[in-house]
C-alpha positions in Angstrom: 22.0 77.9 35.4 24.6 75.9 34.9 28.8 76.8 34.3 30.7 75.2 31.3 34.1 75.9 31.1 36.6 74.6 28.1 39.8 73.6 29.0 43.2 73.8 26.9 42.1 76.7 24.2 45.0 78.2 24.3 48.3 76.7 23.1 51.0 78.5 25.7 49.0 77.0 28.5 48.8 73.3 26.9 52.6 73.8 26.7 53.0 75.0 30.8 51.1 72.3 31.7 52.8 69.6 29.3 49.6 68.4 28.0 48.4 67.3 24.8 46.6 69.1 22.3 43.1 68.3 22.3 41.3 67.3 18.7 38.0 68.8 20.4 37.2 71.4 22.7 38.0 69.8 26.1 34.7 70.5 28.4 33.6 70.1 31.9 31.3 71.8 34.5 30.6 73.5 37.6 28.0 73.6 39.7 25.8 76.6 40.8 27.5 76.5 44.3 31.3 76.3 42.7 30.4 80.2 42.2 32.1 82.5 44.6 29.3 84.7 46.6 30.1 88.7 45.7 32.3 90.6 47.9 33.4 87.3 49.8 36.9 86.4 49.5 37.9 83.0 48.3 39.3 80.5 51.3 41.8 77.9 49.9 40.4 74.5 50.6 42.0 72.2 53.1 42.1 69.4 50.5 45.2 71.3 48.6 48.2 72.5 48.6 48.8 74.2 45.2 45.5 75.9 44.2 45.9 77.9 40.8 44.2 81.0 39.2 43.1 80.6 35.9 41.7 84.1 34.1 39.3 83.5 31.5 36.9 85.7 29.3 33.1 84.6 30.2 30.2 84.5 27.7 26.7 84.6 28.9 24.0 82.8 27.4 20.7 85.1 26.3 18.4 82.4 24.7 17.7 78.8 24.3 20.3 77.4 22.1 20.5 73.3 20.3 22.2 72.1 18.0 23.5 75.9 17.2 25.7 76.4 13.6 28.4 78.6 14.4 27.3 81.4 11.9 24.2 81.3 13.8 26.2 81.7 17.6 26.5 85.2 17.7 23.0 85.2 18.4 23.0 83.9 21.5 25.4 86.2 23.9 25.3 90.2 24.0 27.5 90.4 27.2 31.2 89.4 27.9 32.8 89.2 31.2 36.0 87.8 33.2 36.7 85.2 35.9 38.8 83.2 37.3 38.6 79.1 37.0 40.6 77.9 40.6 41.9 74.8 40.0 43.5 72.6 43.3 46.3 71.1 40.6 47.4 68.9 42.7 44.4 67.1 43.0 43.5 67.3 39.6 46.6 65.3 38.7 46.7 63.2 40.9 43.0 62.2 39.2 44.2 62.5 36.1 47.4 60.0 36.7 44.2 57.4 37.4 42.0 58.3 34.4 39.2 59.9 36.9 37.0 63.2 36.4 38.3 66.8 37.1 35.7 67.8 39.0 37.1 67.8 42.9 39.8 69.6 41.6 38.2 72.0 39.3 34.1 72.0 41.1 34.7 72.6 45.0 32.9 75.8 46.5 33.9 79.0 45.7 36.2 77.5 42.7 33.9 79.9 39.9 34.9 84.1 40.2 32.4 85.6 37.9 33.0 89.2 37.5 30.2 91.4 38.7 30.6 93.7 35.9 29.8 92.6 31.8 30.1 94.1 28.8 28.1 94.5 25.4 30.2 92.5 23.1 29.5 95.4 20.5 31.8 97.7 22.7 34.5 96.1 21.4 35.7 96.3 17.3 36.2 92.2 17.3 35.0 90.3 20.2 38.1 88.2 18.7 40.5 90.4 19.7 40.1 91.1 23.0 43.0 91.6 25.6 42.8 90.5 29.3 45.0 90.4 32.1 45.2 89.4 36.0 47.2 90.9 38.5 48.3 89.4 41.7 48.9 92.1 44.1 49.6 94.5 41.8 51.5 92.2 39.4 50.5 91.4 36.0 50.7 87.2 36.4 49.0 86.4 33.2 47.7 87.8 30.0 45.8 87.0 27.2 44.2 87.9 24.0 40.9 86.3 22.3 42.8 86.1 19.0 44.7 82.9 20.8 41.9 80.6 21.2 42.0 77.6 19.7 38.1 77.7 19.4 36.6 81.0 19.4 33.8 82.0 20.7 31.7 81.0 18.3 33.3 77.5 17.8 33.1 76.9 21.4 28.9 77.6 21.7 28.4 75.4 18.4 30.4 72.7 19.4 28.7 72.8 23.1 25.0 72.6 22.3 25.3 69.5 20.2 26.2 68.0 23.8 24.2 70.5 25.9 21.4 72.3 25.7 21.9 76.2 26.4 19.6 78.0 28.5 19.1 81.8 29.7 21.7 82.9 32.6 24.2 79.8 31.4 28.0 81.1 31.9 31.0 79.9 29.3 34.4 80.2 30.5 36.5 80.2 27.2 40.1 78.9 28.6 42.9 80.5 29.8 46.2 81.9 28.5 49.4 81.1 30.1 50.7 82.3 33.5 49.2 79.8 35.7 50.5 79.9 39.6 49.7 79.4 42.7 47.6 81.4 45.8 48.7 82.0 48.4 46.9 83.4 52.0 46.4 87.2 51.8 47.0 87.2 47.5 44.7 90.1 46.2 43.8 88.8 42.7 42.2 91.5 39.9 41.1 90.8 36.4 40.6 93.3 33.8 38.9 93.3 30.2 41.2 95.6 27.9 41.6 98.6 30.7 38.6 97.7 32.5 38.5 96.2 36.0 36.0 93.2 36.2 37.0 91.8 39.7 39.1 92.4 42.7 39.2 89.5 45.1 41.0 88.1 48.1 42.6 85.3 49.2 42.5 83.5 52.7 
């Protein structure tokens, strides 16, 4: 399986982060072994200083996908979840200030929270309108609602398989809303979808 997240798709975060707004959904990967292991907690890498949570809704892909019209991407997800996208930001722009790849900064192990817990889009009235939240110990630090994408869900599976093929068990993270901050050792960081909680992790 493979991890494709989308970066800047949702304006407040562009903004936080001073960065232009993209023309195109802004893609990159992870690797299999970016995913954090269930019930481990996640260890901030030596190689930074100022690693960042980054909540974001999940989509997980059911069936082969190419080339997919976006009236037709419905089709291809039944299940929604929640993660978390760390980002070491000051290695990422530090690459960025020299026109390099993201992916030391956005790739390393244990960089991918997936949520042990999804949910059948149709439990929701409009999978685009969805709230979500994350609190770090105990303190809402960001929250978001599906409505504020830039590219919906949709948008985002179209415009990805004309680049990528989609496969069974592939994972989507959709972008995240403002509220980006720092870890810190002993943070306890827990996402929830509307009221539900999809993750509790800690930090070392």
């Amino acid at each position: 399986m493979k991890i494709i997240c989308i970066g800047r798709n949702y304006g407040a975060h562009i903004s936080e982060l001073q960065n232009e707004k993209p023309k195109d959904p802004v893609i990159f990967l992870k690797p299999d072994t970016a995913i954090l292991l269930k019930k481990q907690p996640f260890f901030i890498p030596d190689f930074s200083n100022d690693v960042h949570y980054e909540v974001e809704v999940l989509v997980k892909i059911k069936k082969v996908g190419k080339y997919i019209q976006s009236k037709f991407a419905h089709k291809y997800y039944d299940e929604v979840g929640l993660g978390i996208d760390f980002t070491a930001r000051d290695l990422q722009n530090e690459l960025k200030e020299k026109g390099l790849p993201w992916e030391k900064a956005k790739s390393f192990d244990g960089a991918a929270v997936i949520g042990e817990k999804w949910i059948d889009k149709n439990a929701f009235q409009n999978i685009n309108n969805v709230n979500f939240s994350l609190e770090k110990n105990q303190q809402k630090v960001q929250s978001g609602n599906t409505s504020d994408m830039l590219w919906k869900i949709d948008e985002i599976i179209a415009y990805v398989s004309q680049y990528f093929t989609l496969k069974i068990g592939d994972i989507i993270f959709t972008g995240t809303p403002e509220g980006v901050g720092k870890v810190e050792p002993n943070d306890r960081l827990t996402g929830f979808l509307e009221k539900e909680e999809m993750f509790s992790i800690q930090v070392k």
